[in-house]
N, C-alpha and C positions, 0 to 999 in steps of 0.2 A: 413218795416218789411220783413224778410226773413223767410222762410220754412228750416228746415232741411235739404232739397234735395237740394236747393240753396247754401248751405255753399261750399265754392271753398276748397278742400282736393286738396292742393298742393304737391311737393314731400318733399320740408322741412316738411310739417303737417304728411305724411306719415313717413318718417324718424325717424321723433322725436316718435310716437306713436310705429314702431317697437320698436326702440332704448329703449323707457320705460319698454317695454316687457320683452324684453332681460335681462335686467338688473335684472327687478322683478323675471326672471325663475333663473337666475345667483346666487341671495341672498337664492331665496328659496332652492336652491340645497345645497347652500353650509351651509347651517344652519342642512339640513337631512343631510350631512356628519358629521357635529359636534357633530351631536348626537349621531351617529353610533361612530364614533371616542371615544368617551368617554367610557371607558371601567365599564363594570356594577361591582357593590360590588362583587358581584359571581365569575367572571372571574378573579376578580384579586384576591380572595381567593383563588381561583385553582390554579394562576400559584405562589403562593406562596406554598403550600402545593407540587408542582410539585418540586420548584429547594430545599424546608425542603428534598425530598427524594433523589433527589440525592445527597446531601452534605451527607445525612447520609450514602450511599452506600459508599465513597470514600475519602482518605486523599484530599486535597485542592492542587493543581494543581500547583509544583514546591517548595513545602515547604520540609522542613529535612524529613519529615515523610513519603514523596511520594519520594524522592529520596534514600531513604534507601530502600523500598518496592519493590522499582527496583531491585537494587543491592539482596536485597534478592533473589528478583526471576531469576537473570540470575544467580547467584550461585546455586543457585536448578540447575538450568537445568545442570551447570557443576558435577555437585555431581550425578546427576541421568545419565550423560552418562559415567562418571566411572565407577560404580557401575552396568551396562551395559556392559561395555566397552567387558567382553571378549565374549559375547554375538556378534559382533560385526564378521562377518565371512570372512575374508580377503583372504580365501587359504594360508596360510600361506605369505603373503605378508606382510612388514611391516607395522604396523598400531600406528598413535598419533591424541591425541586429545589434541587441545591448552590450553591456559589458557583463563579467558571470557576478551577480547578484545573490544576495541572501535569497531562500525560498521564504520569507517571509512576504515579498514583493509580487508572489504568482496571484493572476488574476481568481476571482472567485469562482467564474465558470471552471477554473481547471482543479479547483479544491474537491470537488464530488466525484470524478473519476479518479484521484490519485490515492483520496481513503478508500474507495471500492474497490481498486485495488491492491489496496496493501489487505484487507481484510479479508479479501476471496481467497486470496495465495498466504493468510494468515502468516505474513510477516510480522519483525521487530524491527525498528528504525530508530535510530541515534535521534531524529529528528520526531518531533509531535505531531504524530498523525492520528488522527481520533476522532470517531462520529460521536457527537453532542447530542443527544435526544431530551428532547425538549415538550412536557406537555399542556395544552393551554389551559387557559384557568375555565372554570368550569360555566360557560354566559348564561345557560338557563335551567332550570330547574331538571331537564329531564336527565344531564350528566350528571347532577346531586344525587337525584333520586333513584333513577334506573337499573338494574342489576345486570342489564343488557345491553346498556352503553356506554362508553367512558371518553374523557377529555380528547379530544384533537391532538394528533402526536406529532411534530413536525422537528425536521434533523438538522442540524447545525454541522459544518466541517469543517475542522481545526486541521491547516498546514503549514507548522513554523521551525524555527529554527533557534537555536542560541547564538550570541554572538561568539560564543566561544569556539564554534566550530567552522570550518572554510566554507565561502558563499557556492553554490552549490546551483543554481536558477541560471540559465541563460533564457532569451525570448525573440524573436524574429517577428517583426511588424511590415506587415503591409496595407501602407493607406488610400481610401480612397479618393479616386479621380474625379467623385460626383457622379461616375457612370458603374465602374467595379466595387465589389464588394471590400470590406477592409475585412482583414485577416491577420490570426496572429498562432505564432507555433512558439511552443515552450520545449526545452528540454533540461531535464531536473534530474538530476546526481544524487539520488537516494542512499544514504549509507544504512547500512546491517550492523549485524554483526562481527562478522568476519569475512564481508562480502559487500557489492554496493549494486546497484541496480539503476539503469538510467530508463527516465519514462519521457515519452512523447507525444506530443499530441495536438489539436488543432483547432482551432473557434473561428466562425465568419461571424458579419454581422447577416443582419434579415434585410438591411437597407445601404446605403453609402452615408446617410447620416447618423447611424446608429455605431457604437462602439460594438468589435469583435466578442459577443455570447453566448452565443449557439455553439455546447460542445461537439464534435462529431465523433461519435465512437467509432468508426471503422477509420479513423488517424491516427488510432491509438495505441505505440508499440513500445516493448519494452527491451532490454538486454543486463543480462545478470553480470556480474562482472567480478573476477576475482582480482588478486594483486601480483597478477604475473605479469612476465614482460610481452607476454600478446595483449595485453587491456586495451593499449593505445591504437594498435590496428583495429582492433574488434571495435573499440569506439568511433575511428575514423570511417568503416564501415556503414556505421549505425547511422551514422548522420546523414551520409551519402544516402541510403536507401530512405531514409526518412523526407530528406529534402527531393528526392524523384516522387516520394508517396504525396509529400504534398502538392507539388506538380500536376500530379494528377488529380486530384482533390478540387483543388482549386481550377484546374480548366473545365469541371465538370461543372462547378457552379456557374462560372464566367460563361459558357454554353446557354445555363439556364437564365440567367442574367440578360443575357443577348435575347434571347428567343423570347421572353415579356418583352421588352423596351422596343422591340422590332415590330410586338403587334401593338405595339402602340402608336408606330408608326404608320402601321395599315390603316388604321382609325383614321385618322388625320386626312387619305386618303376621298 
């Protein structure tokens, strides 16, 4: 006979008894995660009641009804800066606004503030908006070899449209007289999800011979927009304050404008 303290715990007896362990902790856990996993009666009421109200907020996402609703709303916005339009203070400079255009037609100055901001406010967009990161090829030896430097990164900014969806870009041009600067405002019908958002904003040129550039980011406003029957005011609004914002924008240049060419004229003196 043997005593308990006699029995030889070899390292296979040892082995085997962790290993059972393990096993038993392994099952036990993963049975409390099934349980956890399984969603209670409750939760899944709520998130049924959550996606009842948003279907009720908004047409279904790419049907006739949400693409007319578009087309609705970027024709408001054309009708409301008409209707505007001589509100619109140019110095007697010539002044056109387009017809509503595909967003594939927006200037390139206005491509880098409209991906920064879809990306800061970490939107989705019907439409392709996407920063391209791009890096150069490597010119000398020390980007090969270095462990502390690498390639030149420079950004590309993609903002397009399908044809398949309603043009969405309107633009407002003011050109120069050879003495004022040329100027141009964009406003762009941003679709979502189940929501759309319009952006606005403004470019001078540096000279009157040089085409409109120079973004200005204190031009740059936006409005989120659902599909009720206020849009159309909320958009008429938008415009309105948009088109006084430029107003003031632009007499601030045309100030600065005046005040070079003037002491140009003291010269001459």
């Amino acid at each position: 006979f043997f005593s308990d303290h006699s029995i030889e715990q070899t390292p296979v007896f040892n082995a085997s008894v962790v290993g059972n362990l393990v096993i038993a902790r392994t099952k036990s856990r993963a049975l409390e995660l099934k349980e956890h996993d399984i969603p209670s009666q409750e939760s899944t009421s709520e998130i049924v009641e959550r996606i009842a109200r948003i279907r009720d907020l908004s047409p279904k996402l790419g049907t006739d009804e949400h693409r007319l609703r578009l087309e609705d709303y970027a024709n408001e916005i054309k009708n409301s800066i008409d209707s505007s339009f001589a509100l619109l203070n140019s110095y007697q400079c010539e002044k056109s606004v387009s017809s509503v255009m595909s967003i594939n037609k927006v200037y390139s100055a206005f491509k880098r503030p409209i991906v920064k901001f879809v990306k800061q406010k970490q939107l989705q967009s019907i439409h392709d908006i996407r920063q391209i990161e791009e890096k150069a090829a490597a010119s000398n030896w020390l980007y090969t070899f270095s462990p502390f430097t690498s390639s030149p990164v420079t950004y590309e900014y993609e903002v397009g449209q399908s044809d398949s969806w309603p043009n969405s870009y309107v633009q407002v041009d003011i050109r120069s007289d050879g003495i004022l600067l040329n100027a141009t405002m964009f406003f762009y019908l941003m679709p979502l999800q189940i929501s759309a958002c319009v952006l606005c904003g403004l470019c001078v040129s540096s000279n009157p011979v040089t085409e409109a550039s120079s973004f200005l980011s204190n031009s740059f406003g936006q409005l989120f927009l659902d599909f009720s029957t206020e849009a159309p005011s909320k958009l008429q609004s938008f415009v309105q304050n948009s088109i006084s914002r430029f107003n003031e924008i632009y007499t601030e240049r045309t100030e600065t404008r005046l005040k070079y060419l003037e002491s140009e004229l003291k010269n001459l003196k």
